[in-house]
N, CA and C atoms of all chains as a GROMACS GRO file, in nm:
protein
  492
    1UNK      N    1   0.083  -0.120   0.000
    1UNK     CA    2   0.000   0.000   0.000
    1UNK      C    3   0.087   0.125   0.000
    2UNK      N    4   0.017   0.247  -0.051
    2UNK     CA    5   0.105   0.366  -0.104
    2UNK      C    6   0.073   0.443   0.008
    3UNK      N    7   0.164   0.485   0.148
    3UNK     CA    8   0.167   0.551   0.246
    3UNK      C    9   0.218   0.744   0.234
    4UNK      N   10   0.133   0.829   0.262
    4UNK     CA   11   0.178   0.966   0.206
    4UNK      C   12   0.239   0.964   0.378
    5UNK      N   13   0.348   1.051   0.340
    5UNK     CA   14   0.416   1.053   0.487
    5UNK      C   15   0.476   1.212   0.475
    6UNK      N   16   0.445   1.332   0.584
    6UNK     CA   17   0.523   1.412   0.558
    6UNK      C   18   0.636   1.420   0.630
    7UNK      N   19   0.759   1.484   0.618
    7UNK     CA   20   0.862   1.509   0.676
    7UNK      C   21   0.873   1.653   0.751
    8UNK      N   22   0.908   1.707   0.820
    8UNK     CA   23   0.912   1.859   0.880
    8UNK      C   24   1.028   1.893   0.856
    9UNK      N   25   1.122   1.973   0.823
    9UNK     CA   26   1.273   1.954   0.886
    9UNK      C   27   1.291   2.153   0.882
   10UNK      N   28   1.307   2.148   1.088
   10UNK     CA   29   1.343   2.332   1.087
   10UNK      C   30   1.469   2.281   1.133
   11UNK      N   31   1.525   2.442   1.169
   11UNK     CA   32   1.647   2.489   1.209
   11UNK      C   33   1.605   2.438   1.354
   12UNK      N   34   1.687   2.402   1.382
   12UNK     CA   35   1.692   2.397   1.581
   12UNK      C   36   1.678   2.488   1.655
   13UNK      N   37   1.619   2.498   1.748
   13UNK     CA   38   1.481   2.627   1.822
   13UNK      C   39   1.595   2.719   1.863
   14UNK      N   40   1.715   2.672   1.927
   14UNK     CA   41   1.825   2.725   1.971
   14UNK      C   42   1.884   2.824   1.898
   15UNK      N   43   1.896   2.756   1.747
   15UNK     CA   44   1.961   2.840   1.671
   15UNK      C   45   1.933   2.969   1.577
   16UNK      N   46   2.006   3.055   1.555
   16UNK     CA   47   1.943   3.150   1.494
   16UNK      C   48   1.923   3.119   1.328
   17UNK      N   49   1.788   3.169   1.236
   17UNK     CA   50   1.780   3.116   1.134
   17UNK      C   51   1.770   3.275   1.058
   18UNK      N   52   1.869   3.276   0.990
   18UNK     CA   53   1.903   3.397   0.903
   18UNK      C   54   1.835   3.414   0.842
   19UNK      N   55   1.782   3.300   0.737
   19UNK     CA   56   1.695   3.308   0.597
   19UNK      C   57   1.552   3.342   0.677
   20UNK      N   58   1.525   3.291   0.780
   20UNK     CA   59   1.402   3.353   0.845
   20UNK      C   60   1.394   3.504   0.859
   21UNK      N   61   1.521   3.541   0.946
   21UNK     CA   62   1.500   3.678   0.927
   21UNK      C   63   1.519   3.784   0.843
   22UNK      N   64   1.610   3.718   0.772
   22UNK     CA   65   1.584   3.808   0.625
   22UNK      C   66   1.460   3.794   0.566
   23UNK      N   67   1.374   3.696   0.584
   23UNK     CA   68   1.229   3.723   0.531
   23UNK      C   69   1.144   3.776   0.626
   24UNK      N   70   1.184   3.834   0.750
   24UNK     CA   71   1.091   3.868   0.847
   24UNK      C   72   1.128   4.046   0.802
   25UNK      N   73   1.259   4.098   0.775
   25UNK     CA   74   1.251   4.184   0.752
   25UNK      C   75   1.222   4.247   0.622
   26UNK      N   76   1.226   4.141   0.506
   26UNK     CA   77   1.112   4.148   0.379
   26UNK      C   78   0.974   4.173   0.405
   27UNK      N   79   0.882   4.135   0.484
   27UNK     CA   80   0.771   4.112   0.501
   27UNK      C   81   0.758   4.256   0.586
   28UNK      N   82   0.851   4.279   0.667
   28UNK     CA   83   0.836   4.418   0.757
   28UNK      C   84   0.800   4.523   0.676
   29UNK      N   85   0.932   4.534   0.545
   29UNK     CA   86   0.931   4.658   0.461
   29UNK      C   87   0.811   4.634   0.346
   30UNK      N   88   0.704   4.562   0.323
   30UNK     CA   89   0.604   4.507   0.280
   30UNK      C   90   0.460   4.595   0.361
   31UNK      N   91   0.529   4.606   0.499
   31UNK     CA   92   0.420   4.631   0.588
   31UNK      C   93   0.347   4.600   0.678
   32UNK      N   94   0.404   4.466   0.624
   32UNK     CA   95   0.354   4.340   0.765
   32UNK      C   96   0.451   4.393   0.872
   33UNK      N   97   0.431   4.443   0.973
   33UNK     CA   98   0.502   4.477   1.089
   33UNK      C   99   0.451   4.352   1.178
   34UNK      N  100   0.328   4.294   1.223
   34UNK     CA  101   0.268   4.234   1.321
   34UNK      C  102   0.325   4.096   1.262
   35UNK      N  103   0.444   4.077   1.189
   35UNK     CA  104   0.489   3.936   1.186
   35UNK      C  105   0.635   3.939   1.288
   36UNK      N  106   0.644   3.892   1.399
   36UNK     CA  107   0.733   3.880   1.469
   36UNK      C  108   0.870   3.776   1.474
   37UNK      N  109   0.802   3.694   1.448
   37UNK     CA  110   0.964   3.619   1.394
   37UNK      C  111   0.912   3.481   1.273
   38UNK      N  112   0.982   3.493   1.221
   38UNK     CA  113   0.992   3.417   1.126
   38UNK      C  114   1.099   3.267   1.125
   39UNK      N  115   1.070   3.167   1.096
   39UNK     CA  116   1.147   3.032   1.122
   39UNK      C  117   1.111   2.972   0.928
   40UNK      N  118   1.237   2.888   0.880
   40UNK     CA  119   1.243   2.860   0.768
   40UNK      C  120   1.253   2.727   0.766
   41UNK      N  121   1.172   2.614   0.693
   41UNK     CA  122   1.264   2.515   0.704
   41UNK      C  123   1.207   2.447   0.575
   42UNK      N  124   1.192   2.271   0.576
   42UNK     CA  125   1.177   2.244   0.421
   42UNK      C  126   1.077   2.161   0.463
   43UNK      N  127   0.969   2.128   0.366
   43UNK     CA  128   0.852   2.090   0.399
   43UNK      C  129   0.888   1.936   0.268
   44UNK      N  130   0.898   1.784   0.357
   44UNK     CA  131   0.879   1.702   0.199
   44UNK      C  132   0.807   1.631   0.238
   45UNK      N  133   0.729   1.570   0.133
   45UNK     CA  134   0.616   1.483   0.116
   45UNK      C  135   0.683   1.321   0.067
   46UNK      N  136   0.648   1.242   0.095
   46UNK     CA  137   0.741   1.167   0.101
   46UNK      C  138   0.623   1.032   0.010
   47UNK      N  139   0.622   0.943  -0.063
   47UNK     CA  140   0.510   0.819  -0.071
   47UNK      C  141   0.568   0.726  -0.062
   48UNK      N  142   0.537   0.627   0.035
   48UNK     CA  143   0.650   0.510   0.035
   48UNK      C  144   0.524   0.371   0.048
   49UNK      N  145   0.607   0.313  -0.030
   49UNK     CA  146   0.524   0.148  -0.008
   49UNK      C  147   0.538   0.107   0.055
   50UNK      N  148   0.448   0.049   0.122
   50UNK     CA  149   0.498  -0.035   0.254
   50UNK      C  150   0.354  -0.145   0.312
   51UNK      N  151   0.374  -0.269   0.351
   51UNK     CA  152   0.250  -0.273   0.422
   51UNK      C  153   0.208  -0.273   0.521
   52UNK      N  154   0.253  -0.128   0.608
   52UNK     CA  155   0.183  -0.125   0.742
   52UNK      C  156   0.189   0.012   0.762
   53UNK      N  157   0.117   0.090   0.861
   53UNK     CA  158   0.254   0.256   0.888
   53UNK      C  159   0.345   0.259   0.959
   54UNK      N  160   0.300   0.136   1.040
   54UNK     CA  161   0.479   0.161   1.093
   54UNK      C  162   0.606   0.141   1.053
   55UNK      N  163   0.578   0.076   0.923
   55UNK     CA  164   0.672   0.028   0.820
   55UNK      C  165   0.688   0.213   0.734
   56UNK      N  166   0.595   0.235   0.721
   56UNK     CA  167   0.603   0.323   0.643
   56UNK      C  168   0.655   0.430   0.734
   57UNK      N  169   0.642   0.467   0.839
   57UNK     CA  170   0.730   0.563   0.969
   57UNK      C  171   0.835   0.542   0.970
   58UNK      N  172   0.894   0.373   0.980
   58UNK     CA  173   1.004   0.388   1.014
   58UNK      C  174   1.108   0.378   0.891
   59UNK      N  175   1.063   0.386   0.746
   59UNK     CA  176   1.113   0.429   0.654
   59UNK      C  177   1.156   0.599   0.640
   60UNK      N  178   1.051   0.658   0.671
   60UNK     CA  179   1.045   0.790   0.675
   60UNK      C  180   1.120   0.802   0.765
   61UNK      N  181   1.156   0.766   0.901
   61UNK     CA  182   1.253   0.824   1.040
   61UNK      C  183   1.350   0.789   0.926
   62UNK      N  184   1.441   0.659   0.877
   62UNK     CA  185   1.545   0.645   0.824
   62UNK      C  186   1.562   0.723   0.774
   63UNK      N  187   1.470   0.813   0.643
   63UNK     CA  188   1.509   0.886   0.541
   63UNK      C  189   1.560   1.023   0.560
   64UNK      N  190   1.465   1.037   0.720
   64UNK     CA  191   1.520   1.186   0.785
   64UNK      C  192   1.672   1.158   0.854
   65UNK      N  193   1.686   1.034   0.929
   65UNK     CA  194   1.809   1.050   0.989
   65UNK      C  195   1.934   1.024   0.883
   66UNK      N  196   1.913   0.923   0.786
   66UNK     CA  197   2.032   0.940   0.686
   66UNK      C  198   2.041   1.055   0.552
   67UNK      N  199   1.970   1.108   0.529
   67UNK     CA  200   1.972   1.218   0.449
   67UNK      C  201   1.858   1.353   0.438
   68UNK      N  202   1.766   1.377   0.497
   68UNK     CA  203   1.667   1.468   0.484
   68UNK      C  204   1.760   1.554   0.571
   69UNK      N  205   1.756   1.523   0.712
   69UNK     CA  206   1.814   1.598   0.773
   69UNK      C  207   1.964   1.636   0.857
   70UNK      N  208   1.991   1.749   0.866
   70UNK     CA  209   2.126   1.751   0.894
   70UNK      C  210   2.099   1.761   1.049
   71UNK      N  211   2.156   1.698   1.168
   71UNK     CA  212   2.082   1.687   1.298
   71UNK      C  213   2.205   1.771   1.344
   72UNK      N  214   2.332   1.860   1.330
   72UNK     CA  215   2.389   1.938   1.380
   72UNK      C  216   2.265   2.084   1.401
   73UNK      N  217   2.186   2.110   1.258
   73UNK     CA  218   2.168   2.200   1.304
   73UNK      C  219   2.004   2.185   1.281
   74UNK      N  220   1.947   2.079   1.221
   74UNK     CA  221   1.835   2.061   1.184
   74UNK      C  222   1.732   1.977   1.320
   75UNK      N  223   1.624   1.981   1.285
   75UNK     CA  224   1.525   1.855   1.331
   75UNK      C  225   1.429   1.852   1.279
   76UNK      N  226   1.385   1.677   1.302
   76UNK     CA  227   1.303   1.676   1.181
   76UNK      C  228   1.134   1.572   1.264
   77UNK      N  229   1.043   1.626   1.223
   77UNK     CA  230   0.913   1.525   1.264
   77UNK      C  231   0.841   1.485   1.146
   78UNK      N  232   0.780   1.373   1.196
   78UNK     CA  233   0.671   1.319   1.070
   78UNK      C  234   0.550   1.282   1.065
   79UNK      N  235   0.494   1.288   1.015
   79UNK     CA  236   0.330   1.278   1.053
   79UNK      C  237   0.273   1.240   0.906
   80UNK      N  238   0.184   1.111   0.929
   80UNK     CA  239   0.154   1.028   0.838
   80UNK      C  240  -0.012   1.079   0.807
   81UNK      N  241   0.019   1.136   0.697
   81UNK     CA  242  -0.118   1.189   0.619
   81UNK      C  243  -0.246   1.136   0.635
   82UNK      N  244  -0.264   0.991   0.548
   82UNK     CA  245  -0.367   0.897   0.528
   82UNK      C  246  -0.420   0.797   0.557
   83UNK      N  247  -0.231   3.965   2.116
   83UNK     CA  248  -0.201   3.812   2.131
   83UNK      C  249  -0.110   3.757   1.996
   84UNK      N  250  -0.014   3.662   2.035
   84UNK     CA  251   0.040   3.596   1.954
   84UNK      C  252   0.003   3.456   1.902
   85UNK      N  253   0.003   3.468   1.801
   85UNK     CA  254  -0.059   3.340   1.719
   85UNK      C  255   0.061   3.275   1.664
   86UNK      N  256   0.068   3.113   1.681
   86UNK     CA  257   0.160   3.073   1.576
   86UNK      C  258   0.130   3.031   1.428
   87UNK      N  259   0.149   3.064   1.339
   87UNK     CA  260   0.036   3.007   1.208
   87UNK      C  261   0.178   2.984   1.120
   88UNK      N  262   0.178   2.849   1.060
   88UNK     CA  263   0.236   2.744   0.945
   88UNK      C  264   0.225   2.724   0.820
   89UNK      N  265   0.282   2.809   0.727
   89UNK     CA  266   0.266   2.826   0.577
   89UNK      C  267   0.380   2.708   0.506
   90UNK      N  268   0.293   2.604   0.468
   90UNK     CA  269   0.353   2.550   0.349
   90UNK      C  270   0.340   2.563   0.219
   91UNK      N  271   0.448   2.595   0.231
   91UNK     CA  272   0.495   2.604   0.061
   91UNK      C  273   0.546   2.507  -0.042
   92UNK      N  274   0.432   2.441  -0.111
   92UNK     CA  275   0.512   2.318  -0.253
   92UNK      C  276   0.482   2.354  -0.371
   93UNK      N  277   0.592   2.290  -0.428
   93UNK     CA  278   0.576   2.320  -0.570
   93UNK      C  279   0.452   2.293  -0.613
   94UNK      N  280   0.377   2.305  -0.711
   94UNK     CA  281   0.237   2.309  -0.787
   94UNK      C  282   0.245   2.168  -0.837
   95UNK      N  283   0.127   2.071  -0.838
   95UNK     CA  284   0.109   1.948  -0.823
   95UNK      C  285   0.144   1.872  -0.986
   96UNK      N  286   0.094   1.997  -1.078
   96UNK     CA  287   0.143   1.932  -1.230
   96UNK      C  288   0.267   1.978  -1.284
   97UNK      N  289   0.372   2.028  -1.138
   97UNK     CA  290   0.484   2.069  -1.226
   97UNK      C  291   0.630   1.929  -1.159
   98UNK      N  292   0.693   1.928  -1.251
   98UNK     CA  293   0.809   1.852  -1.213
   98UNK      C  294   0.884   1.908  -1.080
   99UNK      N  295   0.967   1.846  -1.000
   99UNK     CA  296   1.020   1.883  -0.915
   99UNK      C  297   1.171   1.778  -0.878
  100UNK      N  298   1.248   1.886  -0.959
  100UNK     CA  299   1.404   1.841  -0.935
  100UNK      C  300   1.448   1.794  -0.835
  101UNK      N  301   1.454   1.881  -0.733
  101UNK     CA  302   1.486   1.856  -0.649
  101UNK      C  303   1.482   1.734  -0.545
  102UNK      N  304   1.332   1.728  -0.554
  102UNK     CA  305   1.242   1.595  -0.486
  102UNK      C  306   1.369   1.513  -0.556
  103UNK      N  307   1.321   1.508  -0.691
  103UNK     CA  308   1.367   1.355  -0.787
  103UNK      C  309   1.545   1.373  -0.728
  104UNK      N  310   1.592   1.427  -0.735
  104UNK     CA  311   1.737   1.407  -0.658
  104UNK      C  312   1.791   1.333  -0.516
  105UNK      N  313   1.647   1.396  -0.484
  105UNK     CA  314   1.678   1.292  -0.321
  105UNK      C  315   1.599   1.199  -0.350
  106UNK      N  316   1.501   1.140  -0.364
  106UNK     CA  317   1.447   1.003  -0.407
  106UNK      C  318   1.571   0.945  -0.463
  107UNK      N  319   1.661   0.979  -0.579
  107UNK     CA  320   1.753   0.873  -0.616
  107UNK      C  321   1.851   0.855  -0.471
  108UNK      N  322   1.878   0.960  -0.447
  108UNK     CA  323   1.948   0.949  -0.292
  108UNK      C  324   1.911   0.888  -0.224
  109UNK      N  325   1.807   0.901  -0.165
  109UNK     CA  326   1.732   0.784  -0.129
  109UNK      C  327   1.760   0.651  -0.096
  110UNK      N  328   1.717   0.601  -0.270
  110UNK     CA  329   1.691   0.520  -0.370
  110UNK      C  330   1.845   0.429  -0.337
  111UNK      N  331   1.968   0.523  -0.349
  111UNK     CA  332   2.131   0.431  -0.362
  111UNK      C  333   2.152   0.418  -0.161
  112UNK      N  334   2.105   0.467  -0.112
  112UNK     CA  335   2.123   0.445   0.014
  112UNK      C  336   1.998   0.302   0.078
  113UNK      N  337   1.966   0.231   0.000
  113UNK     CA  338   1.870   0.137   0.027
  113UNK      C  339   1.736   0.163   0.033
  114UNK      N  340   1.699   0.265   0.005
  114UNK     CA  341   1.575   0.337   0.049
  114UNK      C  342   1.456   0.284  -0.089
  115UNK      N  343   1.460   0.165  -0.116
  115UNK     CA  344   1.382   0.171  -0.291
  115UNK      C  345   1.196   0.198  -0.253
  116UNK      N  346   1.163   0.158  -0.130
  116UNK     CA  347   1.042   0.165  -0.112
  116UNK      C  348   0.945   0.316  -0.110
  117UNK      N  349   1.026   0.409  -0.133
  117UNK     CA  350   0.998   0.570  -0.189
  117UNK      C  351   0.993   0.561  -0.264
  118UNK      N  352   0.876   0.602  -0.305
  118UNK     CA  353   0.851   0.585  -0.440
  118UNK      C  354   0.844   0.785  -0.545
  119UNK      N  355   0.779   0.845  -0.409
  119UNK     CA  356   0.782   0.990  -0.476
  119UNK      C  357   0.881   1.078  -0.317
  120UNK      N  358   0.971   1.143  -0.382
  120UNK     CA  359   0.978   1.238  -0.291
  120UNK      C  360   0.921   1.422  -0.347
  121UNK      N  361   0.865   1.508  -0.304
  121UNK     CA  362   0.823   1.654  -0.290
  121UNK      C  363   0.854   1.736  -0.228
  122UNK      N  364   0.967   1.857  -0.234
  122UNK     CA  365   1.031   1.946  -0.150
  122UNK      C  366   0.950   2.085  -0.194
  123UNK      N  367   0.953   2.118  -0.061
  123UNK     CA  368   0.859   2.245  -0.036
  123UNK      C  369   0.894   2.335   0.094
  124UNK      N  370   0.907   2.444   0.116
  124UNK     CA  371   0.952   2.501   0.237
  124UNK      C  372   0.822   2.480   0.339
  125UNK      N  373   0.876   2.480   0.529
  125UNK     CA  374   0.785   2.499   0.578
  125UNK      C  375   0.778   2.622   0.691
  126UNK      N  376   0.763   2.740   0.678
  126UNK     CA  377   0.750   2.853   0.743
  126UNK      C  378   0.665   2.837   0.865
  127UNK      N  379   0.719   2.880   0.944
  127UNK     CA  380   0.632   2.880   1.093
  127UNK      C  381   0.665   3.102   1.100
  128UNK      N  382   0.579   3.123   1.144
  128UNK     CA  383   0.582   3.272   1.191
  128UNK      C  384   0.485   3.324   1.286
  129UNK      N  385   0.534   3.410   1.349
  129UNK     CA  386   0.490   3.434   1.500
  129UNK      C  387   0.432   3.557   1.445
  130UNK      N  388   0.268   3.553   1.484
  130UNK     CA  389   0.207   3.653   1.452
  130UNK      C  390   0.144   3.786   1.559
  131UNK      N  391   0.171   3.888   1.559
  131UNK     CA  392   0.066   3.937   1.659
  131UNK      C  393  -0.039   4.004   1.625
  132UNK      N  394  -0.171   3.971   1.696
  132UNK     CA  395  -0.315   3.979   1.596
  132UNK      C  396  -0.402   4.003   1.747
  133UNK      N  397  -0.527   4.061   1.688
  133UNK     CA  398  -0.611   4.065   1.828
  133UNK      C  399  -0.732   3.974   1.765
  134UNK      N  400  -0.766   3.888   1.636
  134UNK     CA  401  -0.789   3.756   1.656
  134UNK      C  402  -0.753   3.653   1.565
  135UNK      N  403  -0.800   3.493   1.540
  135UNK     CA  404  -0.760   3.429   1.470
  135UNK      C  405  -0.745   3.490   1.312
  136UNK      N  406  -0.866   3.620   1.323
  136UNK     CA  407  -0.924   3.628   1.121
  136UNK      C  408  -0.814   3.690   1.074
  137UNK      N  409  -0.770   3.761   1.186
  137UNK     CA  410  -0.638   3.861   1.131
  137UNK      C  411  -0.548   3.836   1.154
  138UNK      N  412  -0.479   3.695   1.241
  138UNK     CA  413  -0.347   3.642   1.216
  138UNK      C  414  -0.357   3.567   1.105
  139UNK      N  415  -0.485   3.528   1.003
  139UNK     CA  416  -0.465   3.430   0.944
  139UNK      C  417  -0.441   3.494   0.767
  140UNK      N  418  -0.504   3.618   0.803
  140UNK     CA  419  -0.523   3.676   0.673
  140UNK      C  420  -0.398   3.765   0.679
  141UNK      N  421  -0.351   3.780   0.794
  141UNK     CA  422  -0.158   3.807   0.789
  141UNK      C  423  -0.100   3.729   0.716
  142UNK      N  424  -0.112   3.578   0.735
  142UNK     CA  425   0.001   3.517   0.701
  142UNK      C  426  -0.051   3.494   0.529
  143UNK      N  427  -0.137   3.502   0.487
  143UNK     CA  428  -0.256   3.492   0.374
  143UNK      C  429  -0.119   3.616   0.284
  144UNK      N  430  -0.158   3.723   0.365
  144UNK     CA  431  -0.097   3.825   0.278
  144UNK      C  432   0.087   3.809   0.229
  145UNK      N  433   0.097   3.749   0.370
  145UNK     CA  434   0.245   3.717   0.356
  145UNK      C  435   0.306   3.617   0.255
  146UNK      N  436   0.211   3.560   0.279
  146UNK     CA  437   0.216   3.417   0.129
  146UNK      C  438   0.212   3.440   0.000
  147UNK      N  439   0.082   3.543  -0.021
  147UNK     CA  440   0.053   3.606  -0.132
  147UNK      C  441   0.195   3.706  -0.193
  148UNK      N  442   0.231   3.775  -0.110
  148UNK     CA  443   0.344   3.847  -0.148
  148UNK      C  444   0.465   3.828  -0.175
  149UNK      N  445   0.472   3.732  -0.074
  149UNK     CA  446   0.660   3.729  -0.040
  149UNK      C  447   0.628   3.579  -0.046
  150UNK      N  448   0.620   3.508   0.029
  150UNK     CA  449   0.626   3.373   0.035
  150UNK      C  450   0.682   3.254  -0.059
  151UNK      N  451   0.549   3.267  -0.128
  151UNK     CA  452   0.528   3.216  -0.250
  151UNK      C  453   0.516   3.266  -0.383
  152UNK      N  454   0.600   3.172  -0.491
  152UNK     CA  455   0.599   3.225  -0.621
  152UNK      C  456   0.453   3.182  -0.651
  153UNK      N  457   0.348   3.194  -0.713
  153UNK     CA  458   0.252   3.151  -0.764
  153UNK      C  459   0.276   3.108  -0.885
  154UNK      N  460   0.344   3.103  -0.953
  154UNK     CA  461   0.368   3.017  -1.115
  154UNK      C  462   0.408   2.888  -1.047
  155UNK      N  463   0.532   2.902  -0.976
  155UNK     CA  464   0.568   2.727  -0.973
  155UNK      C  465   0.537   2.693  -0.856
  156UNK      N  466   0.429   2.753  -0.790
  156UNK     CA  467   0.436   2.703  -0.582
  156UNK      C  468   0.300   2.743  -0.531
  157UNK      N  469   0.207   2.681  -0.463
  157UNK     CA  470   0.092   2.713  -0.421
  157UNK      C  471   0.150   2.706  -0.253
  158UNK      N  472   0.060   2.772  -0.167
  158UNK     CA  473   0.016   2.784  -0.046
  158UNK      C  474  -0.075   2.749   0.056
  159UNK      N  475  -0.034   2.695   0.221
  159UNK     CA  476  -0.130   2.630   0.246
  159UNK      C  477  -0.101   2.680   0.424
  160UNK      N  478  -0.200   2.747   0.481
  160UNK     CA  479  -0.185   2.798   0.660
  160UNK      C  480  -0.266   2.720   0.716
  161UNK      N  481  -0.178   2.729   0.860
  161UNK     CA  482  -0.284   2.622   0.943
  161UNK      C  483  -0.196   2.737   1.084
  162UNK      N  484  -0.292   2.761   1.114
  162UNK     CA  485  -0.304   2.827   1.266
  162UNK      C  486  -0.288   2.672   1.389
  163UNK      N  487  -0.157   2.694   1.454
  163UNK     CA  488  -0.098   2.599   1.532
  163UNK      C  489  -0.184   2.601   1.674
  164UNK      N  490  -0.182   2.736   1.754
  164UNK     CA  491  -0.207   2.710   1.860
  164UNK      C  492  -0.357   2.779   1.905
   0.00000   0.00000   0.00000
């Protein structure tokens, strides 16, 4: 069965995320003032075969811990669509 | 009051997406064959301040509309977190 799985992957809460605030201060000079901070990260959708979800989770954890995400500065959650 | 509200951003559903297809083969040579699609898309979290839900939501609405998202190759999608 065809499992939709998403992936989350932000910057770590700790760390400061530049590309966020360079779009927080895009959005400022726009006019949006009432946007206070901004966080960036990558949103993937993932479809994996599998026949179970936990098969299909723990494909998706693999895919985040060996390549989606970089865990120095990243983290990543997943949450199974369907 | 501060609102947290979650703009994803993916590429548009009938367009190709490089990127995805790059890490699927990545994936794919790291043992991963049971992915069948991968989809990269940013996921924005931004801290809003609003005095209610209609107007943190039509903040981030505007923010999407403007800055966010390209609308040729990328649609938009908010979900008010807390």
């Amino acid at each position: 069965m065809l499992y939709n799985v998403q992936v989350k992957v932000m910057p770590l809460k700790n760390l400061l995320d530049p590309q966020g605030k360079a779009v927080q201060n895009g959005l400022s000079s726009l006019g949006l003032n009432n946007i206070k901070d901004v966080r960036i990260g990558k949103h993937i959708t993932l479809q994996i075969e599998a026949i179970s979800e936990e098969e299909a989770k723990s494909a998706a954890d693999e895919a985040g811990k060996k390549l989606l995400a970089n865990p120095v500065m990243e983290y990543f959650e997943i949450e199974l669509v369907n």
